[in-house]
Backbone as CSV, one residue per row, in Angstrom:
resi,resn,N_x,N_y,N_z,CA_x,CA_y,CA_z,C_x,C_y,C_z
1,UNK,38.036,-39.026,41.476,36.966,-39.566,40.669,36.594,-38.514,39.600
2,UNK,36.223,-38.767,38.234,36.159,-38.163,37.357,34.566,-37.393,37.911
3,UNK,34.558,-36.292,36.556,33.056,-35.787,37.149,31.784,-36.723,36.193
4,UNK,31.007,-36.435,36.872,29.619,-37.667,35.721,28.592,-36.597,35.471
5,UNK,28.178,-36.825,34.611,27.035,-35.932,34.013,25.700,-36.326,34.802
6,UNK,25.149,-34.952,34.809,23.888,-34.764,35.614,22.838,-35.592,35.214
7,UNK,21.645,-35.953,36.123,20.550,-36.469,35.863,19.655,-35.907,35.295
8,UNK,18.977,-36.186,34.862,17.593,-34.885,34.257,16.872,-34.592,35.672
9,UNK,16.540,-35.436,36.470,16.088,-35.272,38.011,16.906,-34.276,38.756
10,UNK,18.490,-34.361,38.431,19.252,-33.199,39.268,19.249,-32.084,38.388
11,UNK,18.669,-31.712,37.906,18.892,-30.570,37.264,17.640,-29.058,37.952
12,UNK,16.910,-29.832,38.439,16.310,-28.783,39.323,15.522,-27.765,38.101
13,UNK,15.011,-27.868,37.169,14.622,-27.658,35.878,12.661,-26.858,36.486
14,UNK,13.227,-25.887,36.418,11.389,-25.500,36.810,10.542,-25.975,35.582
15,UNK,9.003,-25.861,36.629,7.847,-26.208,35.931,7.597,-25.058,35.455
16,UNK,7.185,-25.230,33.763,6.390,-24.439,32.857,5.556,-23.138,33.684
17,UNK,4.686,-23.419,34.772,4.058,-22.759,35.928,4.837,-21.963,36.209
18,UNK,5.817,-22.678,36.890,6.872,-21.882,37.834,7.665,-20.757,37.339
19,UNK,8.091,-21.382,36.040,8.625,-20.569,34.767,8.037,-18.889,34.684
20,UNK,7.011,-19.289,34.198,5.952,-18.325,33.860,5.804,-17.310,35.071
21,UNK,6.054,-18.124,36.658,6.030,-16.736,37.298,7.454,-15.990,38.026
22,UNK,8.273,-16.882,37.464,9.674,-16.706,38.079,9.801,-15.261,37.026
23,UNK,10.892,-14.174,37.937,11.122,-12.990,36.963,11.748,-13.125,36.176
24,UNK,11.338,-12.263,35.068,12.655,-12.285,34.080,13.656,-11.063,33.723
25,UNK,14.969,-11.341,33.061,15.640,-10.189,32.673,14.903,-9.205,31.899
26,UNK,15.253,-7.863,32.176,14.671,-6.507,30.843,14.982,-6.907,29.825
27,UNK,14.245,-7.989,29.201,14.948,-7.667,27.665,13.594,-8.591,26.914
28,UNK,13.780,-8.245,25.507,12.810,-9.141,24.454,13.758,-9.594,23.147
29,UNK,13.282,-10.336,22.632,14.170,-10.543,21.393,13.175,-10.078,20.325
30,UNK,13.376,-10.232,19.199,12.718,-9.598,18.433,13.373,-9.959,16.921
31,UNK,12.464,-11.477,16.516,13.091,-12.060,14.941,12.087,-11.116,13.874
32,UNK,13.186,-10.989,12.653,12.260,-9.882,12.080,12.711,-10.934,10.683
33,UNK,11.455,-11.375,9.814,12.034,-12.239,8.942,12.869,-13.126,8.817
34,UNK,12.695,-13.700,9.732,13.504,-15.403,9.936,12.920,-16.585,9.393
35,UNK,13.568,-17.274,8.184,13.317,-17.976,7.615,13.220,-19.396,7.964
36,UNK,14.263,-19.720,8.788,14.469,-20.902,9.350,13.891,-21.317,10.541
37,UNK,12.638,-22.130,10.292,12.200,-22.489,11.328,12.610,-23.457,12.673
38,UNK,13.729,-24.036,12.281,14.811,-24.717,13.161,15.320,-23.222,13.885
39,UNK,15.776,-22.572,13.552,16.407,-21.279,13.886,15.342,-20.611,15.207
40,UNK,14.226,-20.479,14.764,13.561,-20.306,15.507,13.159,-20.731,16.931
41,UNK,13.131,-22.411,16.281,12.475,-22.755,17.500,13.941,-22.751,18.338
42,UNK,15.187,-22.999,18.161,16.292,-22.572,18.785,16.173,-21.276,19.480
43,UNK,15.486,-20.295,18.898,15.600,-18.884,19.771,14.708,-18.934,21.098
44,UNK,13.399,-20.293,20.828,12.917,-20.124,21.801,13.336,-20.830,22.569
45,UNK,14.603,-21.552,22.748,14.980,-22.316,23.763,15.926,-20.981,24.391
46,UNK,16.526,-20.317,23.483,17.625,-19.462,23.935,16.901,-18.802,25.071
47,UNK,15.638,-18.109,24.295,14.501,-17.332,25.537,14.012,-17.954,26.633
48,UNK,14.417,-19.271,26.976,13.679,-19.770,27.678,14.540,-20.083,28.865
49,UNK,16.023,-20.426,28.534,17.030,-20.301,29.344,17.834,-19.030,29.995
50,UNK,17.717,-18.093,28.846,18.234,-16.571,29.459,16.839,-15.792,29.843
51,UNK,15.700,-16.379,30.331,14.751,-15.611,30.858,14.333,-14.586,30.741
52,UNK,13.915,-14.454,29.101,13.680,-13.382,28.505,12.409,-12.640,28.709
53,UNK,11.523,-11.877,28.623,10.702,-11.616,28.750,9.664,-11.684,27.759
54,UNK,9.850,-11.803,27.047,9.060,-11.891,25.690,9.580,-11.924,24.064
55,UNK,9.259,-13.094,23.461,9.769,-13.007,21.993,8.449,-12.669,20.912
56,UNK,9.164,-11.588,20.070,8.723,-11.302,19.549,8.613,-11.909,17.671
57,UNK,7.503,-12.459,17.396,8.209,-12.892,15.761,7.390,-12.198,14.935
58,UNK,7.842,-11.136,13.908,7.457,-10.530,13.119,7.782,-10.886,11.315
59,UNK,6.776,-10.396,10.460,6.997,-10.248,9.381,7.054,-12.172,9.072
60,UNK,7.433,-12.702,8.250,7.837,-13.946,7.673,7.992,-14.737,8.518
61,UNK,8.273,-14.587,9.998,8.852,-15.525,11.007,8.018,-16.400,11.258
62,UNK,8.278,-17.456,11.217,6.840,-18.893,11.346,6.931,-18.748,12.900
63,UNK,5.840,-19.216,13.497,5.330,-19.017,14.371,4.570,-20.321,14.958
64,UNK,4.361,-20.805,16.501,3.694,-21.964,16.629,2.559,-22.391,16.398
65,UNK,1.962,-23.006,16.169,2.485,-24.768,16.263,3.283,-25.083,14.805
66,UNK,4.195,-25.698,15.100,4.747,-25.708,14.001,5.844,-27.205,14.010
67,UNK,6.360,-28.148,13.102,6.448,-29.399,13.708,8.338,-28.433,14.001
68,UNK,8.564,-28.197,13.097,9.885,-27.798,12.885,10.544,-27.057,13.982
69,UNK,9.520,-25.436,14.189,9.812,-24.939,15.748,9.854,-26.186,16.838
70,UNK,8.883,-26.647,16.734,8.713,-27.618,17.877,9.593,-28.714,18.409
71,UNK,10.275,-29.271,17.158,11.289,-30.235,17.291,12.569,-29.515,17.770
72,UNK,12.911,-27.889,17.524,14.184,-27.775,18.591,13.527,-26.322,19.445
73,UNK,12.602,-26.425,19.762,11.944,-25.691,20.961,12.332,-26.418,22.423
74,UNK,11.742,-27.996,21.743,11.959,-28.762,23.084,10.945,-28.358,24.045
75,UNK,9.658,-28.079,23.708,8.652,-27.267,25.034,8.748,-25.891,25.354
76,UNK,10.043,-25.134,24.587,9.963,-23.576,25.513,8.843,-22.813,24.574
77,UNK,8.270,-23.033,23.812,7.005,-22.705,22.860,5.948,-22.096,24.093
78,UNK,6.266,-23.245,25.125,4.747,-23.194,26.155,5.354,-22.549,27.422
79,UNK,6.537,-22.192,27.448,7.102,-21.156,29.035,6.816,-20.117,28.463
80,UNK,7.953,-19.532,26.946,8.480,-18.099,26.651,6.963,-17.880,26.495
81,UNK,6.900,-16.188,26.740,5.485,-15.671,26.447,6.496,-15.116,24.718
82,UNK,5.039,-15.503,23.618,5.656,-14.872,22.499,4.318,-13.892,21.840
83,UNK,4.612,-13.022,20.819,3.118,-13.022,20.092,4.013,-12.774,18.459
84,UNK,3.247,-12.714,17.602,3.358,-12.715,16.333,3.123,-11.501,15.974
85,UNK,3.888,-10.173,15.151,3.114,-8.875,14.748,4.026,-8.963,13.275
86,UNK,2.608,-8.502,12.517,2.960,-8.380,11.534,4.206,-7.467,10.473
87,UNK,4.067,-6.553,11.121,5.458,-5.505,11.015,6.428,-4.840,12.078
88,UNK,7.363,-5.137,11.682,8.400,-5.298,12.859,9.004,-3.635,12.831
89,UNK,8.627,-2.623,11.758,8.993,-1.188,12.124,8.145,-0.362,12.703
90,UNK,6.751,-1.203,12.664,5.410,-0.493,13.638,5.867,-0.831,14.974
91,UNK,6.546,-1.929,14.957,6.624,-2.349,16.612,7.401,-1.796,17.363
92,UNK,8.639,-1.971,16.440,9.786,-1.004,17.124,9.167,0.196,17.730
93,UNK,8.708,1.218,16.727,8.152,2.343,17.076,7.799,2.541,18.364
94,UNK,6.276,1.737,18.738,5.792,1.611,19.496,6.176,0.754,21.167
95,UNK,7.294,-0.038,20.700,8.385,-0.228,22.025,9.199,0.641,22.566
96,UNK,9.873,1.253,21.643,10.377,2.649,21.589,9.376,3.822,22.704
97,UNK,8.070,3.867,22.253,7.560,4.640,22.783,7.261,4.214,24.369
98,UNK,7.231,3.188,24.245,6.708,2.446,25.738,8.022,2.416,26.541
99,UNK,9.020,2.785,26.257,10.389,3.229,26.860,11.127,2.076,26.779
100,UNK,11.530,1.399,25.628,12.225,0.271,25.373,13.209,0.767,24.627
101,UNK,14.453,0.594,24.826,15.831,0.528,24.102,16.231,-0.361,23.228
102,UNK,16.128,0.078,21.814,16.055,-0.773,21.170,17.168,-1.272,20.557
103,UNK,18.008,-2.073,20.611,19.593,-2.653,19.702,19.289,-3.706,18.540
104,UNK,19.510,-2.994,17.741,19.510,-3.669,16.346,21.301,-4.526,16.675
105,UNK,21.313,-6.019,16.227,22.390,-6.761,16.101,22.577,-6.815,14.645
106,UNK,23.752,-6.081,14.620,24.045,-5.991,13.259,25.469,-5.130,12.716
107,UNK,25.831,-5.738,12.126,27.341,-5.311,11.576,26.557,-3.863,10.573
108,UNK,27.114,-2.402,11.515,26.774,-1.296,10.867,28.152,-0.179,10.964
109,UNK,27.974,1.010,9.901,28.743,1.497,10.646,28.095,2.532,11.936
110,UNK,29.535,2.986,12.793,29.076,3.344,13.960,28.404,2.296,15.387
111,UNK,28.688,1.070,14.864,27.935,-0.041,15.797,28.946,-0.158,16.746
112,UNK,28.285,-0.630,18.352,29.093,-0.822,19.615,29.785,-1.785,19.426
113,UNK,30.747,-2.561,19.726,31.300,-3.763,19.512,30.324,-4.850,21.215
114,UNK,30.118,-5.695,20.926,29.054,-6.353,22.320,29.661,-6.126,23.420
115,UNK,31.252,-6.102,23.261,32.239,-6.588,24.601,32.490,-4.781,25.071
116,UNK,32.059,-4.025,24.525,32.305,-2.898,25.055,30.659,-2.559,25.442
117,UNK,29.689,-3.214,24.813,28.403,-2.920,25.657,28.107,-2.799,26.801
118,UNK,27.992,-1.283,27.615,27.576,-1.409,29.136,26.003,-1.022,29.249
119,UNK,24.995,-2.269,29.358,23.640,-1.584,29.499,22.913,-1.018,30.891
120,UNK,22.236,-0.015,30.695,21.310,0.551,31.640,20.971,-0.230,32.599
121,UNK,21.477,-0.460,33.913,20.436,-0.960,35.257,19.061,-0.619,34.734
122,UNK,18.548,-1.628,35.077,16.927,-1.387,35.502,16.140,-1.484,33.858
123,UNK,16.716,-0.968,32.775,16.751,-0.359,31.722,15.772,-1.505,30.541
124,UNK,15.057,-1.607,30.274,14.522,-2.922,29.118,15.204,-1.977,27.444
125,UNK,15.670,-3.792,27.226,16.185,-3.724,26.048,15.346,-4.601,25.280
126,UNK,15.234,-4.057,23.917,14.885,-5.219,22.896,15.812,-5.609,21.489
127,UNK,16.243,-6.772,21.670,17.628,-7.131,20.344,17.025,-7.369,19.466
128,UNK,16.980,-7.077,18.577,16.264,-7.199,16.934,17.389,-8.082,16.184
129,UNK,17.137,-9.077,16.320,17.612,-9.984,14.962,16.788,-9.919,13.751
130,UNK,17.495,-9.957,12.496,17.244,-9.915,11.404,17.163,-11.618,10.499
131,UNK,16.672,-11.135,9.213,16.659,-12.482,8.176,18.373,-12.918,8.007
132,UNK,18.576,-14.288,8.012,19.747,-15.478,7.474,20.331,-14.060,6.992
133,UNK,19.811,-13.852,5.403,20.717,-13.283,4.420,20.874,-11.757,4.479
134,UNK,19.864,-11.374,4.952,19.673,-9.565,4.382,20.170,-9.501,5.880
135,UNK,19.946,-9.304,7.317,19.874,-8.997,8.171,19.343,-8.214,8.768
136,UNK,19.190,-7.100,9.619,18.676,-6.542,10.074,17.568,-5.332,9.303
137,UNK,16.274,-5.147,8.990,16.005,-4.188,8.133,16.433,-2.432,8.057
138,UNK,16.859,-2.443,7.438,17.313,-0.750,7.372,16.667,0.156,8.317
139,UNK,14.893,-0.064,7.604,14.106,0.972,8.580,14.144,1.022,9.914
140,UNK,14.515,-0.597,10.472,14.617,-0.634,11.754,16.167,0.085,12.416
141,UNK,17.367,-0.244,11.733,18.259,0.408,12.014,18.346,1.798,12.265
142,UNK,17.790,2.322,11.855,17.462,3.785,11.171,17.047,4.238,12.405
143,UNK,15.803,3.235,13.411,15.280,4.261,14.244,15.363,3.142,15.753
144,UNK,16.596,2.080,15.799,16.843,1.487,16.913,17.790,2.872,17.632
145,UNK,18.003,2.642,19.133,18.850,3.514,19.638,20.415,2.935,20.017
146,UNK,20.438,2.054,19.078,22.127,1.343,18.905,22.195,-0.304,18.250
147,UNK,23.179,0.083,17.604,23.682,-1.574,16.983,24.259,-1.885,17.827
148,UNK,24.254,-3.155,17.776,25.540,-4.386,18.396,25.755,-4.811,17.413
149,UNK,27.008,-5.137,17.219,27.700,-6.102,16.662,28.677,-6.961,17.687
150,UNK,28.494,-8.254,16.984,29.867,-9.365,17.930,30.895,-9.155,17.065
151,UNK,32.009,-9.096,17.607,33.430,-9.274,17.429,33.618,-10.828,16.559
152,UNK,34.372,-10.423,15.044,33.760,-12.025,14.962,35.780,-12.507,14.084
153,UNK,36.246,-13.230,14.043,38.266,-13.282,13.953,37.758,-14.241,12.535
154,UNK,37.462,-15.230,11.836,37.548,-15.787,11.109,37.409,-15.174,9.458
155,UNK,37.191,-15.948,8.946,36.802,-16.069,7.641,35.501,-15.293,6.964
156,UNK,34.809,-16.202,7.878,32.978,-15.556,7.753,33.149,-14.204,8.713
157,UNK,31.775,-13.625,8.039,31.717,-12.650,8.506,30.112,-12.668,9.223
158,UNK,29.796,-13.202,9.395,28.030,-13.532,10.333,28.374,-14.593,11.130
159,UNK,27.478,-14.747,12.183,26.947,-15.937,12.843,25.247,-16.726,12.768
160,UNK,25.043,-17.449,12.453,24.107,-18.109,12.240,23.078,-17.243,13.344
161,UNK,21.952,-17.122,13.145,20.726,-15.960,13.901,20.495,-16.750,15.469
162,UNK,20.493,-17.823,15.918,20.459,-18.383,16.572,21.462,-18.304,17.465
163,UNK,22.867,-18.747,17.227,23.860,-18.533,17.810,24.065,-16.790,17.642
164,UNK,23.660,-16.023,17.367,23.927,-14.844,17.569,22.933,-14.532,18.591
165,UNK,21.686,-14.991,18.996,20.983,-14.416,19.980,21.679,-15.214,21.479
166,UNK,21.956,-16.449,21.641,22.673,-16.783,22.588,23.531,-16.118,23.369
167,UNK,24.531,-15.697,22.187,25.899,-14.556,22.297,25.581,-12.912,23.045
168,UNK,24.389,-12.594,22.769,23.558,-11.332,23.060,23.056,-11.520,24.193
169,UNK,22.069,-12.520,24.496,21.600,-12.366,25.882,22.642,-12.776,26.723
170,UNK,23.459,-14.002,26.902,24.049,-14.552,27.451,25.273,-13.348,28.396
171,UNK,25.580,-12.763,27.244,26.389,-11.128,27.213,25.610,-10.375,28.463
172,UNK,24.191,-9.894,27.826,23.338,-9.076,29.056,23.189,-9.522,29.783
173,UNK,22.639,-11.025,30.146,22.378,-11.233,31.445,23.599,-11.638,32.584
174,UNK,24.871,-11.467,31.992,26.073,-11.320,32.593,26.474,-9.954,33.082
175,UNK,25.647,-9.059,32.341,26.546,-7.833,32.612,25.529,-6.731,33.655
176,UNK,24.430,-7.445,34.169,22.980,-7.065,34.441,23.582,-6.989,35.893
């Protein structure tokens, strides 16, 4: 017999509640000028499935309520814990200081390739995605404690900000 696709009932899908107190992986994301509010609310589904600990949206990044986040959030608006800060090189700083490892995703030189990334047991990371076009901000590069970059074979040379945070956690919480 062929296989059949799941029910929404079998999916065993925690409550928002439950969510909120179930643990999560060491890690935060961290959009720094993200334009696309579809993009967004995509990151918060990403955060909401790789059990992130906190998203961070800084600088330009629209933020909830918003119809656009909301339409591909799908509800993770109301699990992921997020907050809004206005500058994303004050924050770093200050994650940094609070003993957070910070990885700028970003085609640099000297950057790890993802598939050779081995992270710290125990260790909190925060991935800094950058804007569509510019990407990651300099200042932040400057004082993260490593790039990632994905391995990428085609034509283009980026992945859409969304599908690049997928690729990142999906990565850590495999290798955790």
């Amino acid at each position: 017999m062929p296989p059949r696709k799941l029910a929404l009932q079998e999916l065993n899908r925690l409550s928002v509640d439950a969510f909120r107190q179930t643990p999560k992986f060491p890690y935060c994301l961290l959009l720094d000028d993200v334009r696309s509010l579809n993009n967004v609310g995509s990151v918060f589904r990403t955060a909401d499935a790789f059990r992130a600990e906190k998203l961070y949206l800084c600088g330009i990044t629209g933020q909830p309520p918003h119809r656009d986040i909301t339409k591909t959030a799908l509800g993770a608006t109301e699990s992921v814990v997020w907050e809004h800060v206005a500058d994303a090189v004050t924050l770093v700083r200050q994650l940094r200081s609070a003993g957070w490892l910070v990885a700028a995703v970003e085609q640099a030189e000297g950057s790890t390739m993802l598939s050779d990334f081995q992270p710290v047991q125990g260790q909190g990371y925060v991935f800094v995605l950058g804007n569509e076009v510019s990407g990651v901000n300099d200042q932040i590069i400057q004082q993260a404690d490593l790039t990632l970059e994905i391995p990428q074979f085609g034509t283009k040379h980026s992945l859409n900000v969304a599908v690049t945070a997928g690729v990142v956690c999906w990565d850590f919480i495999n290798k955790m």
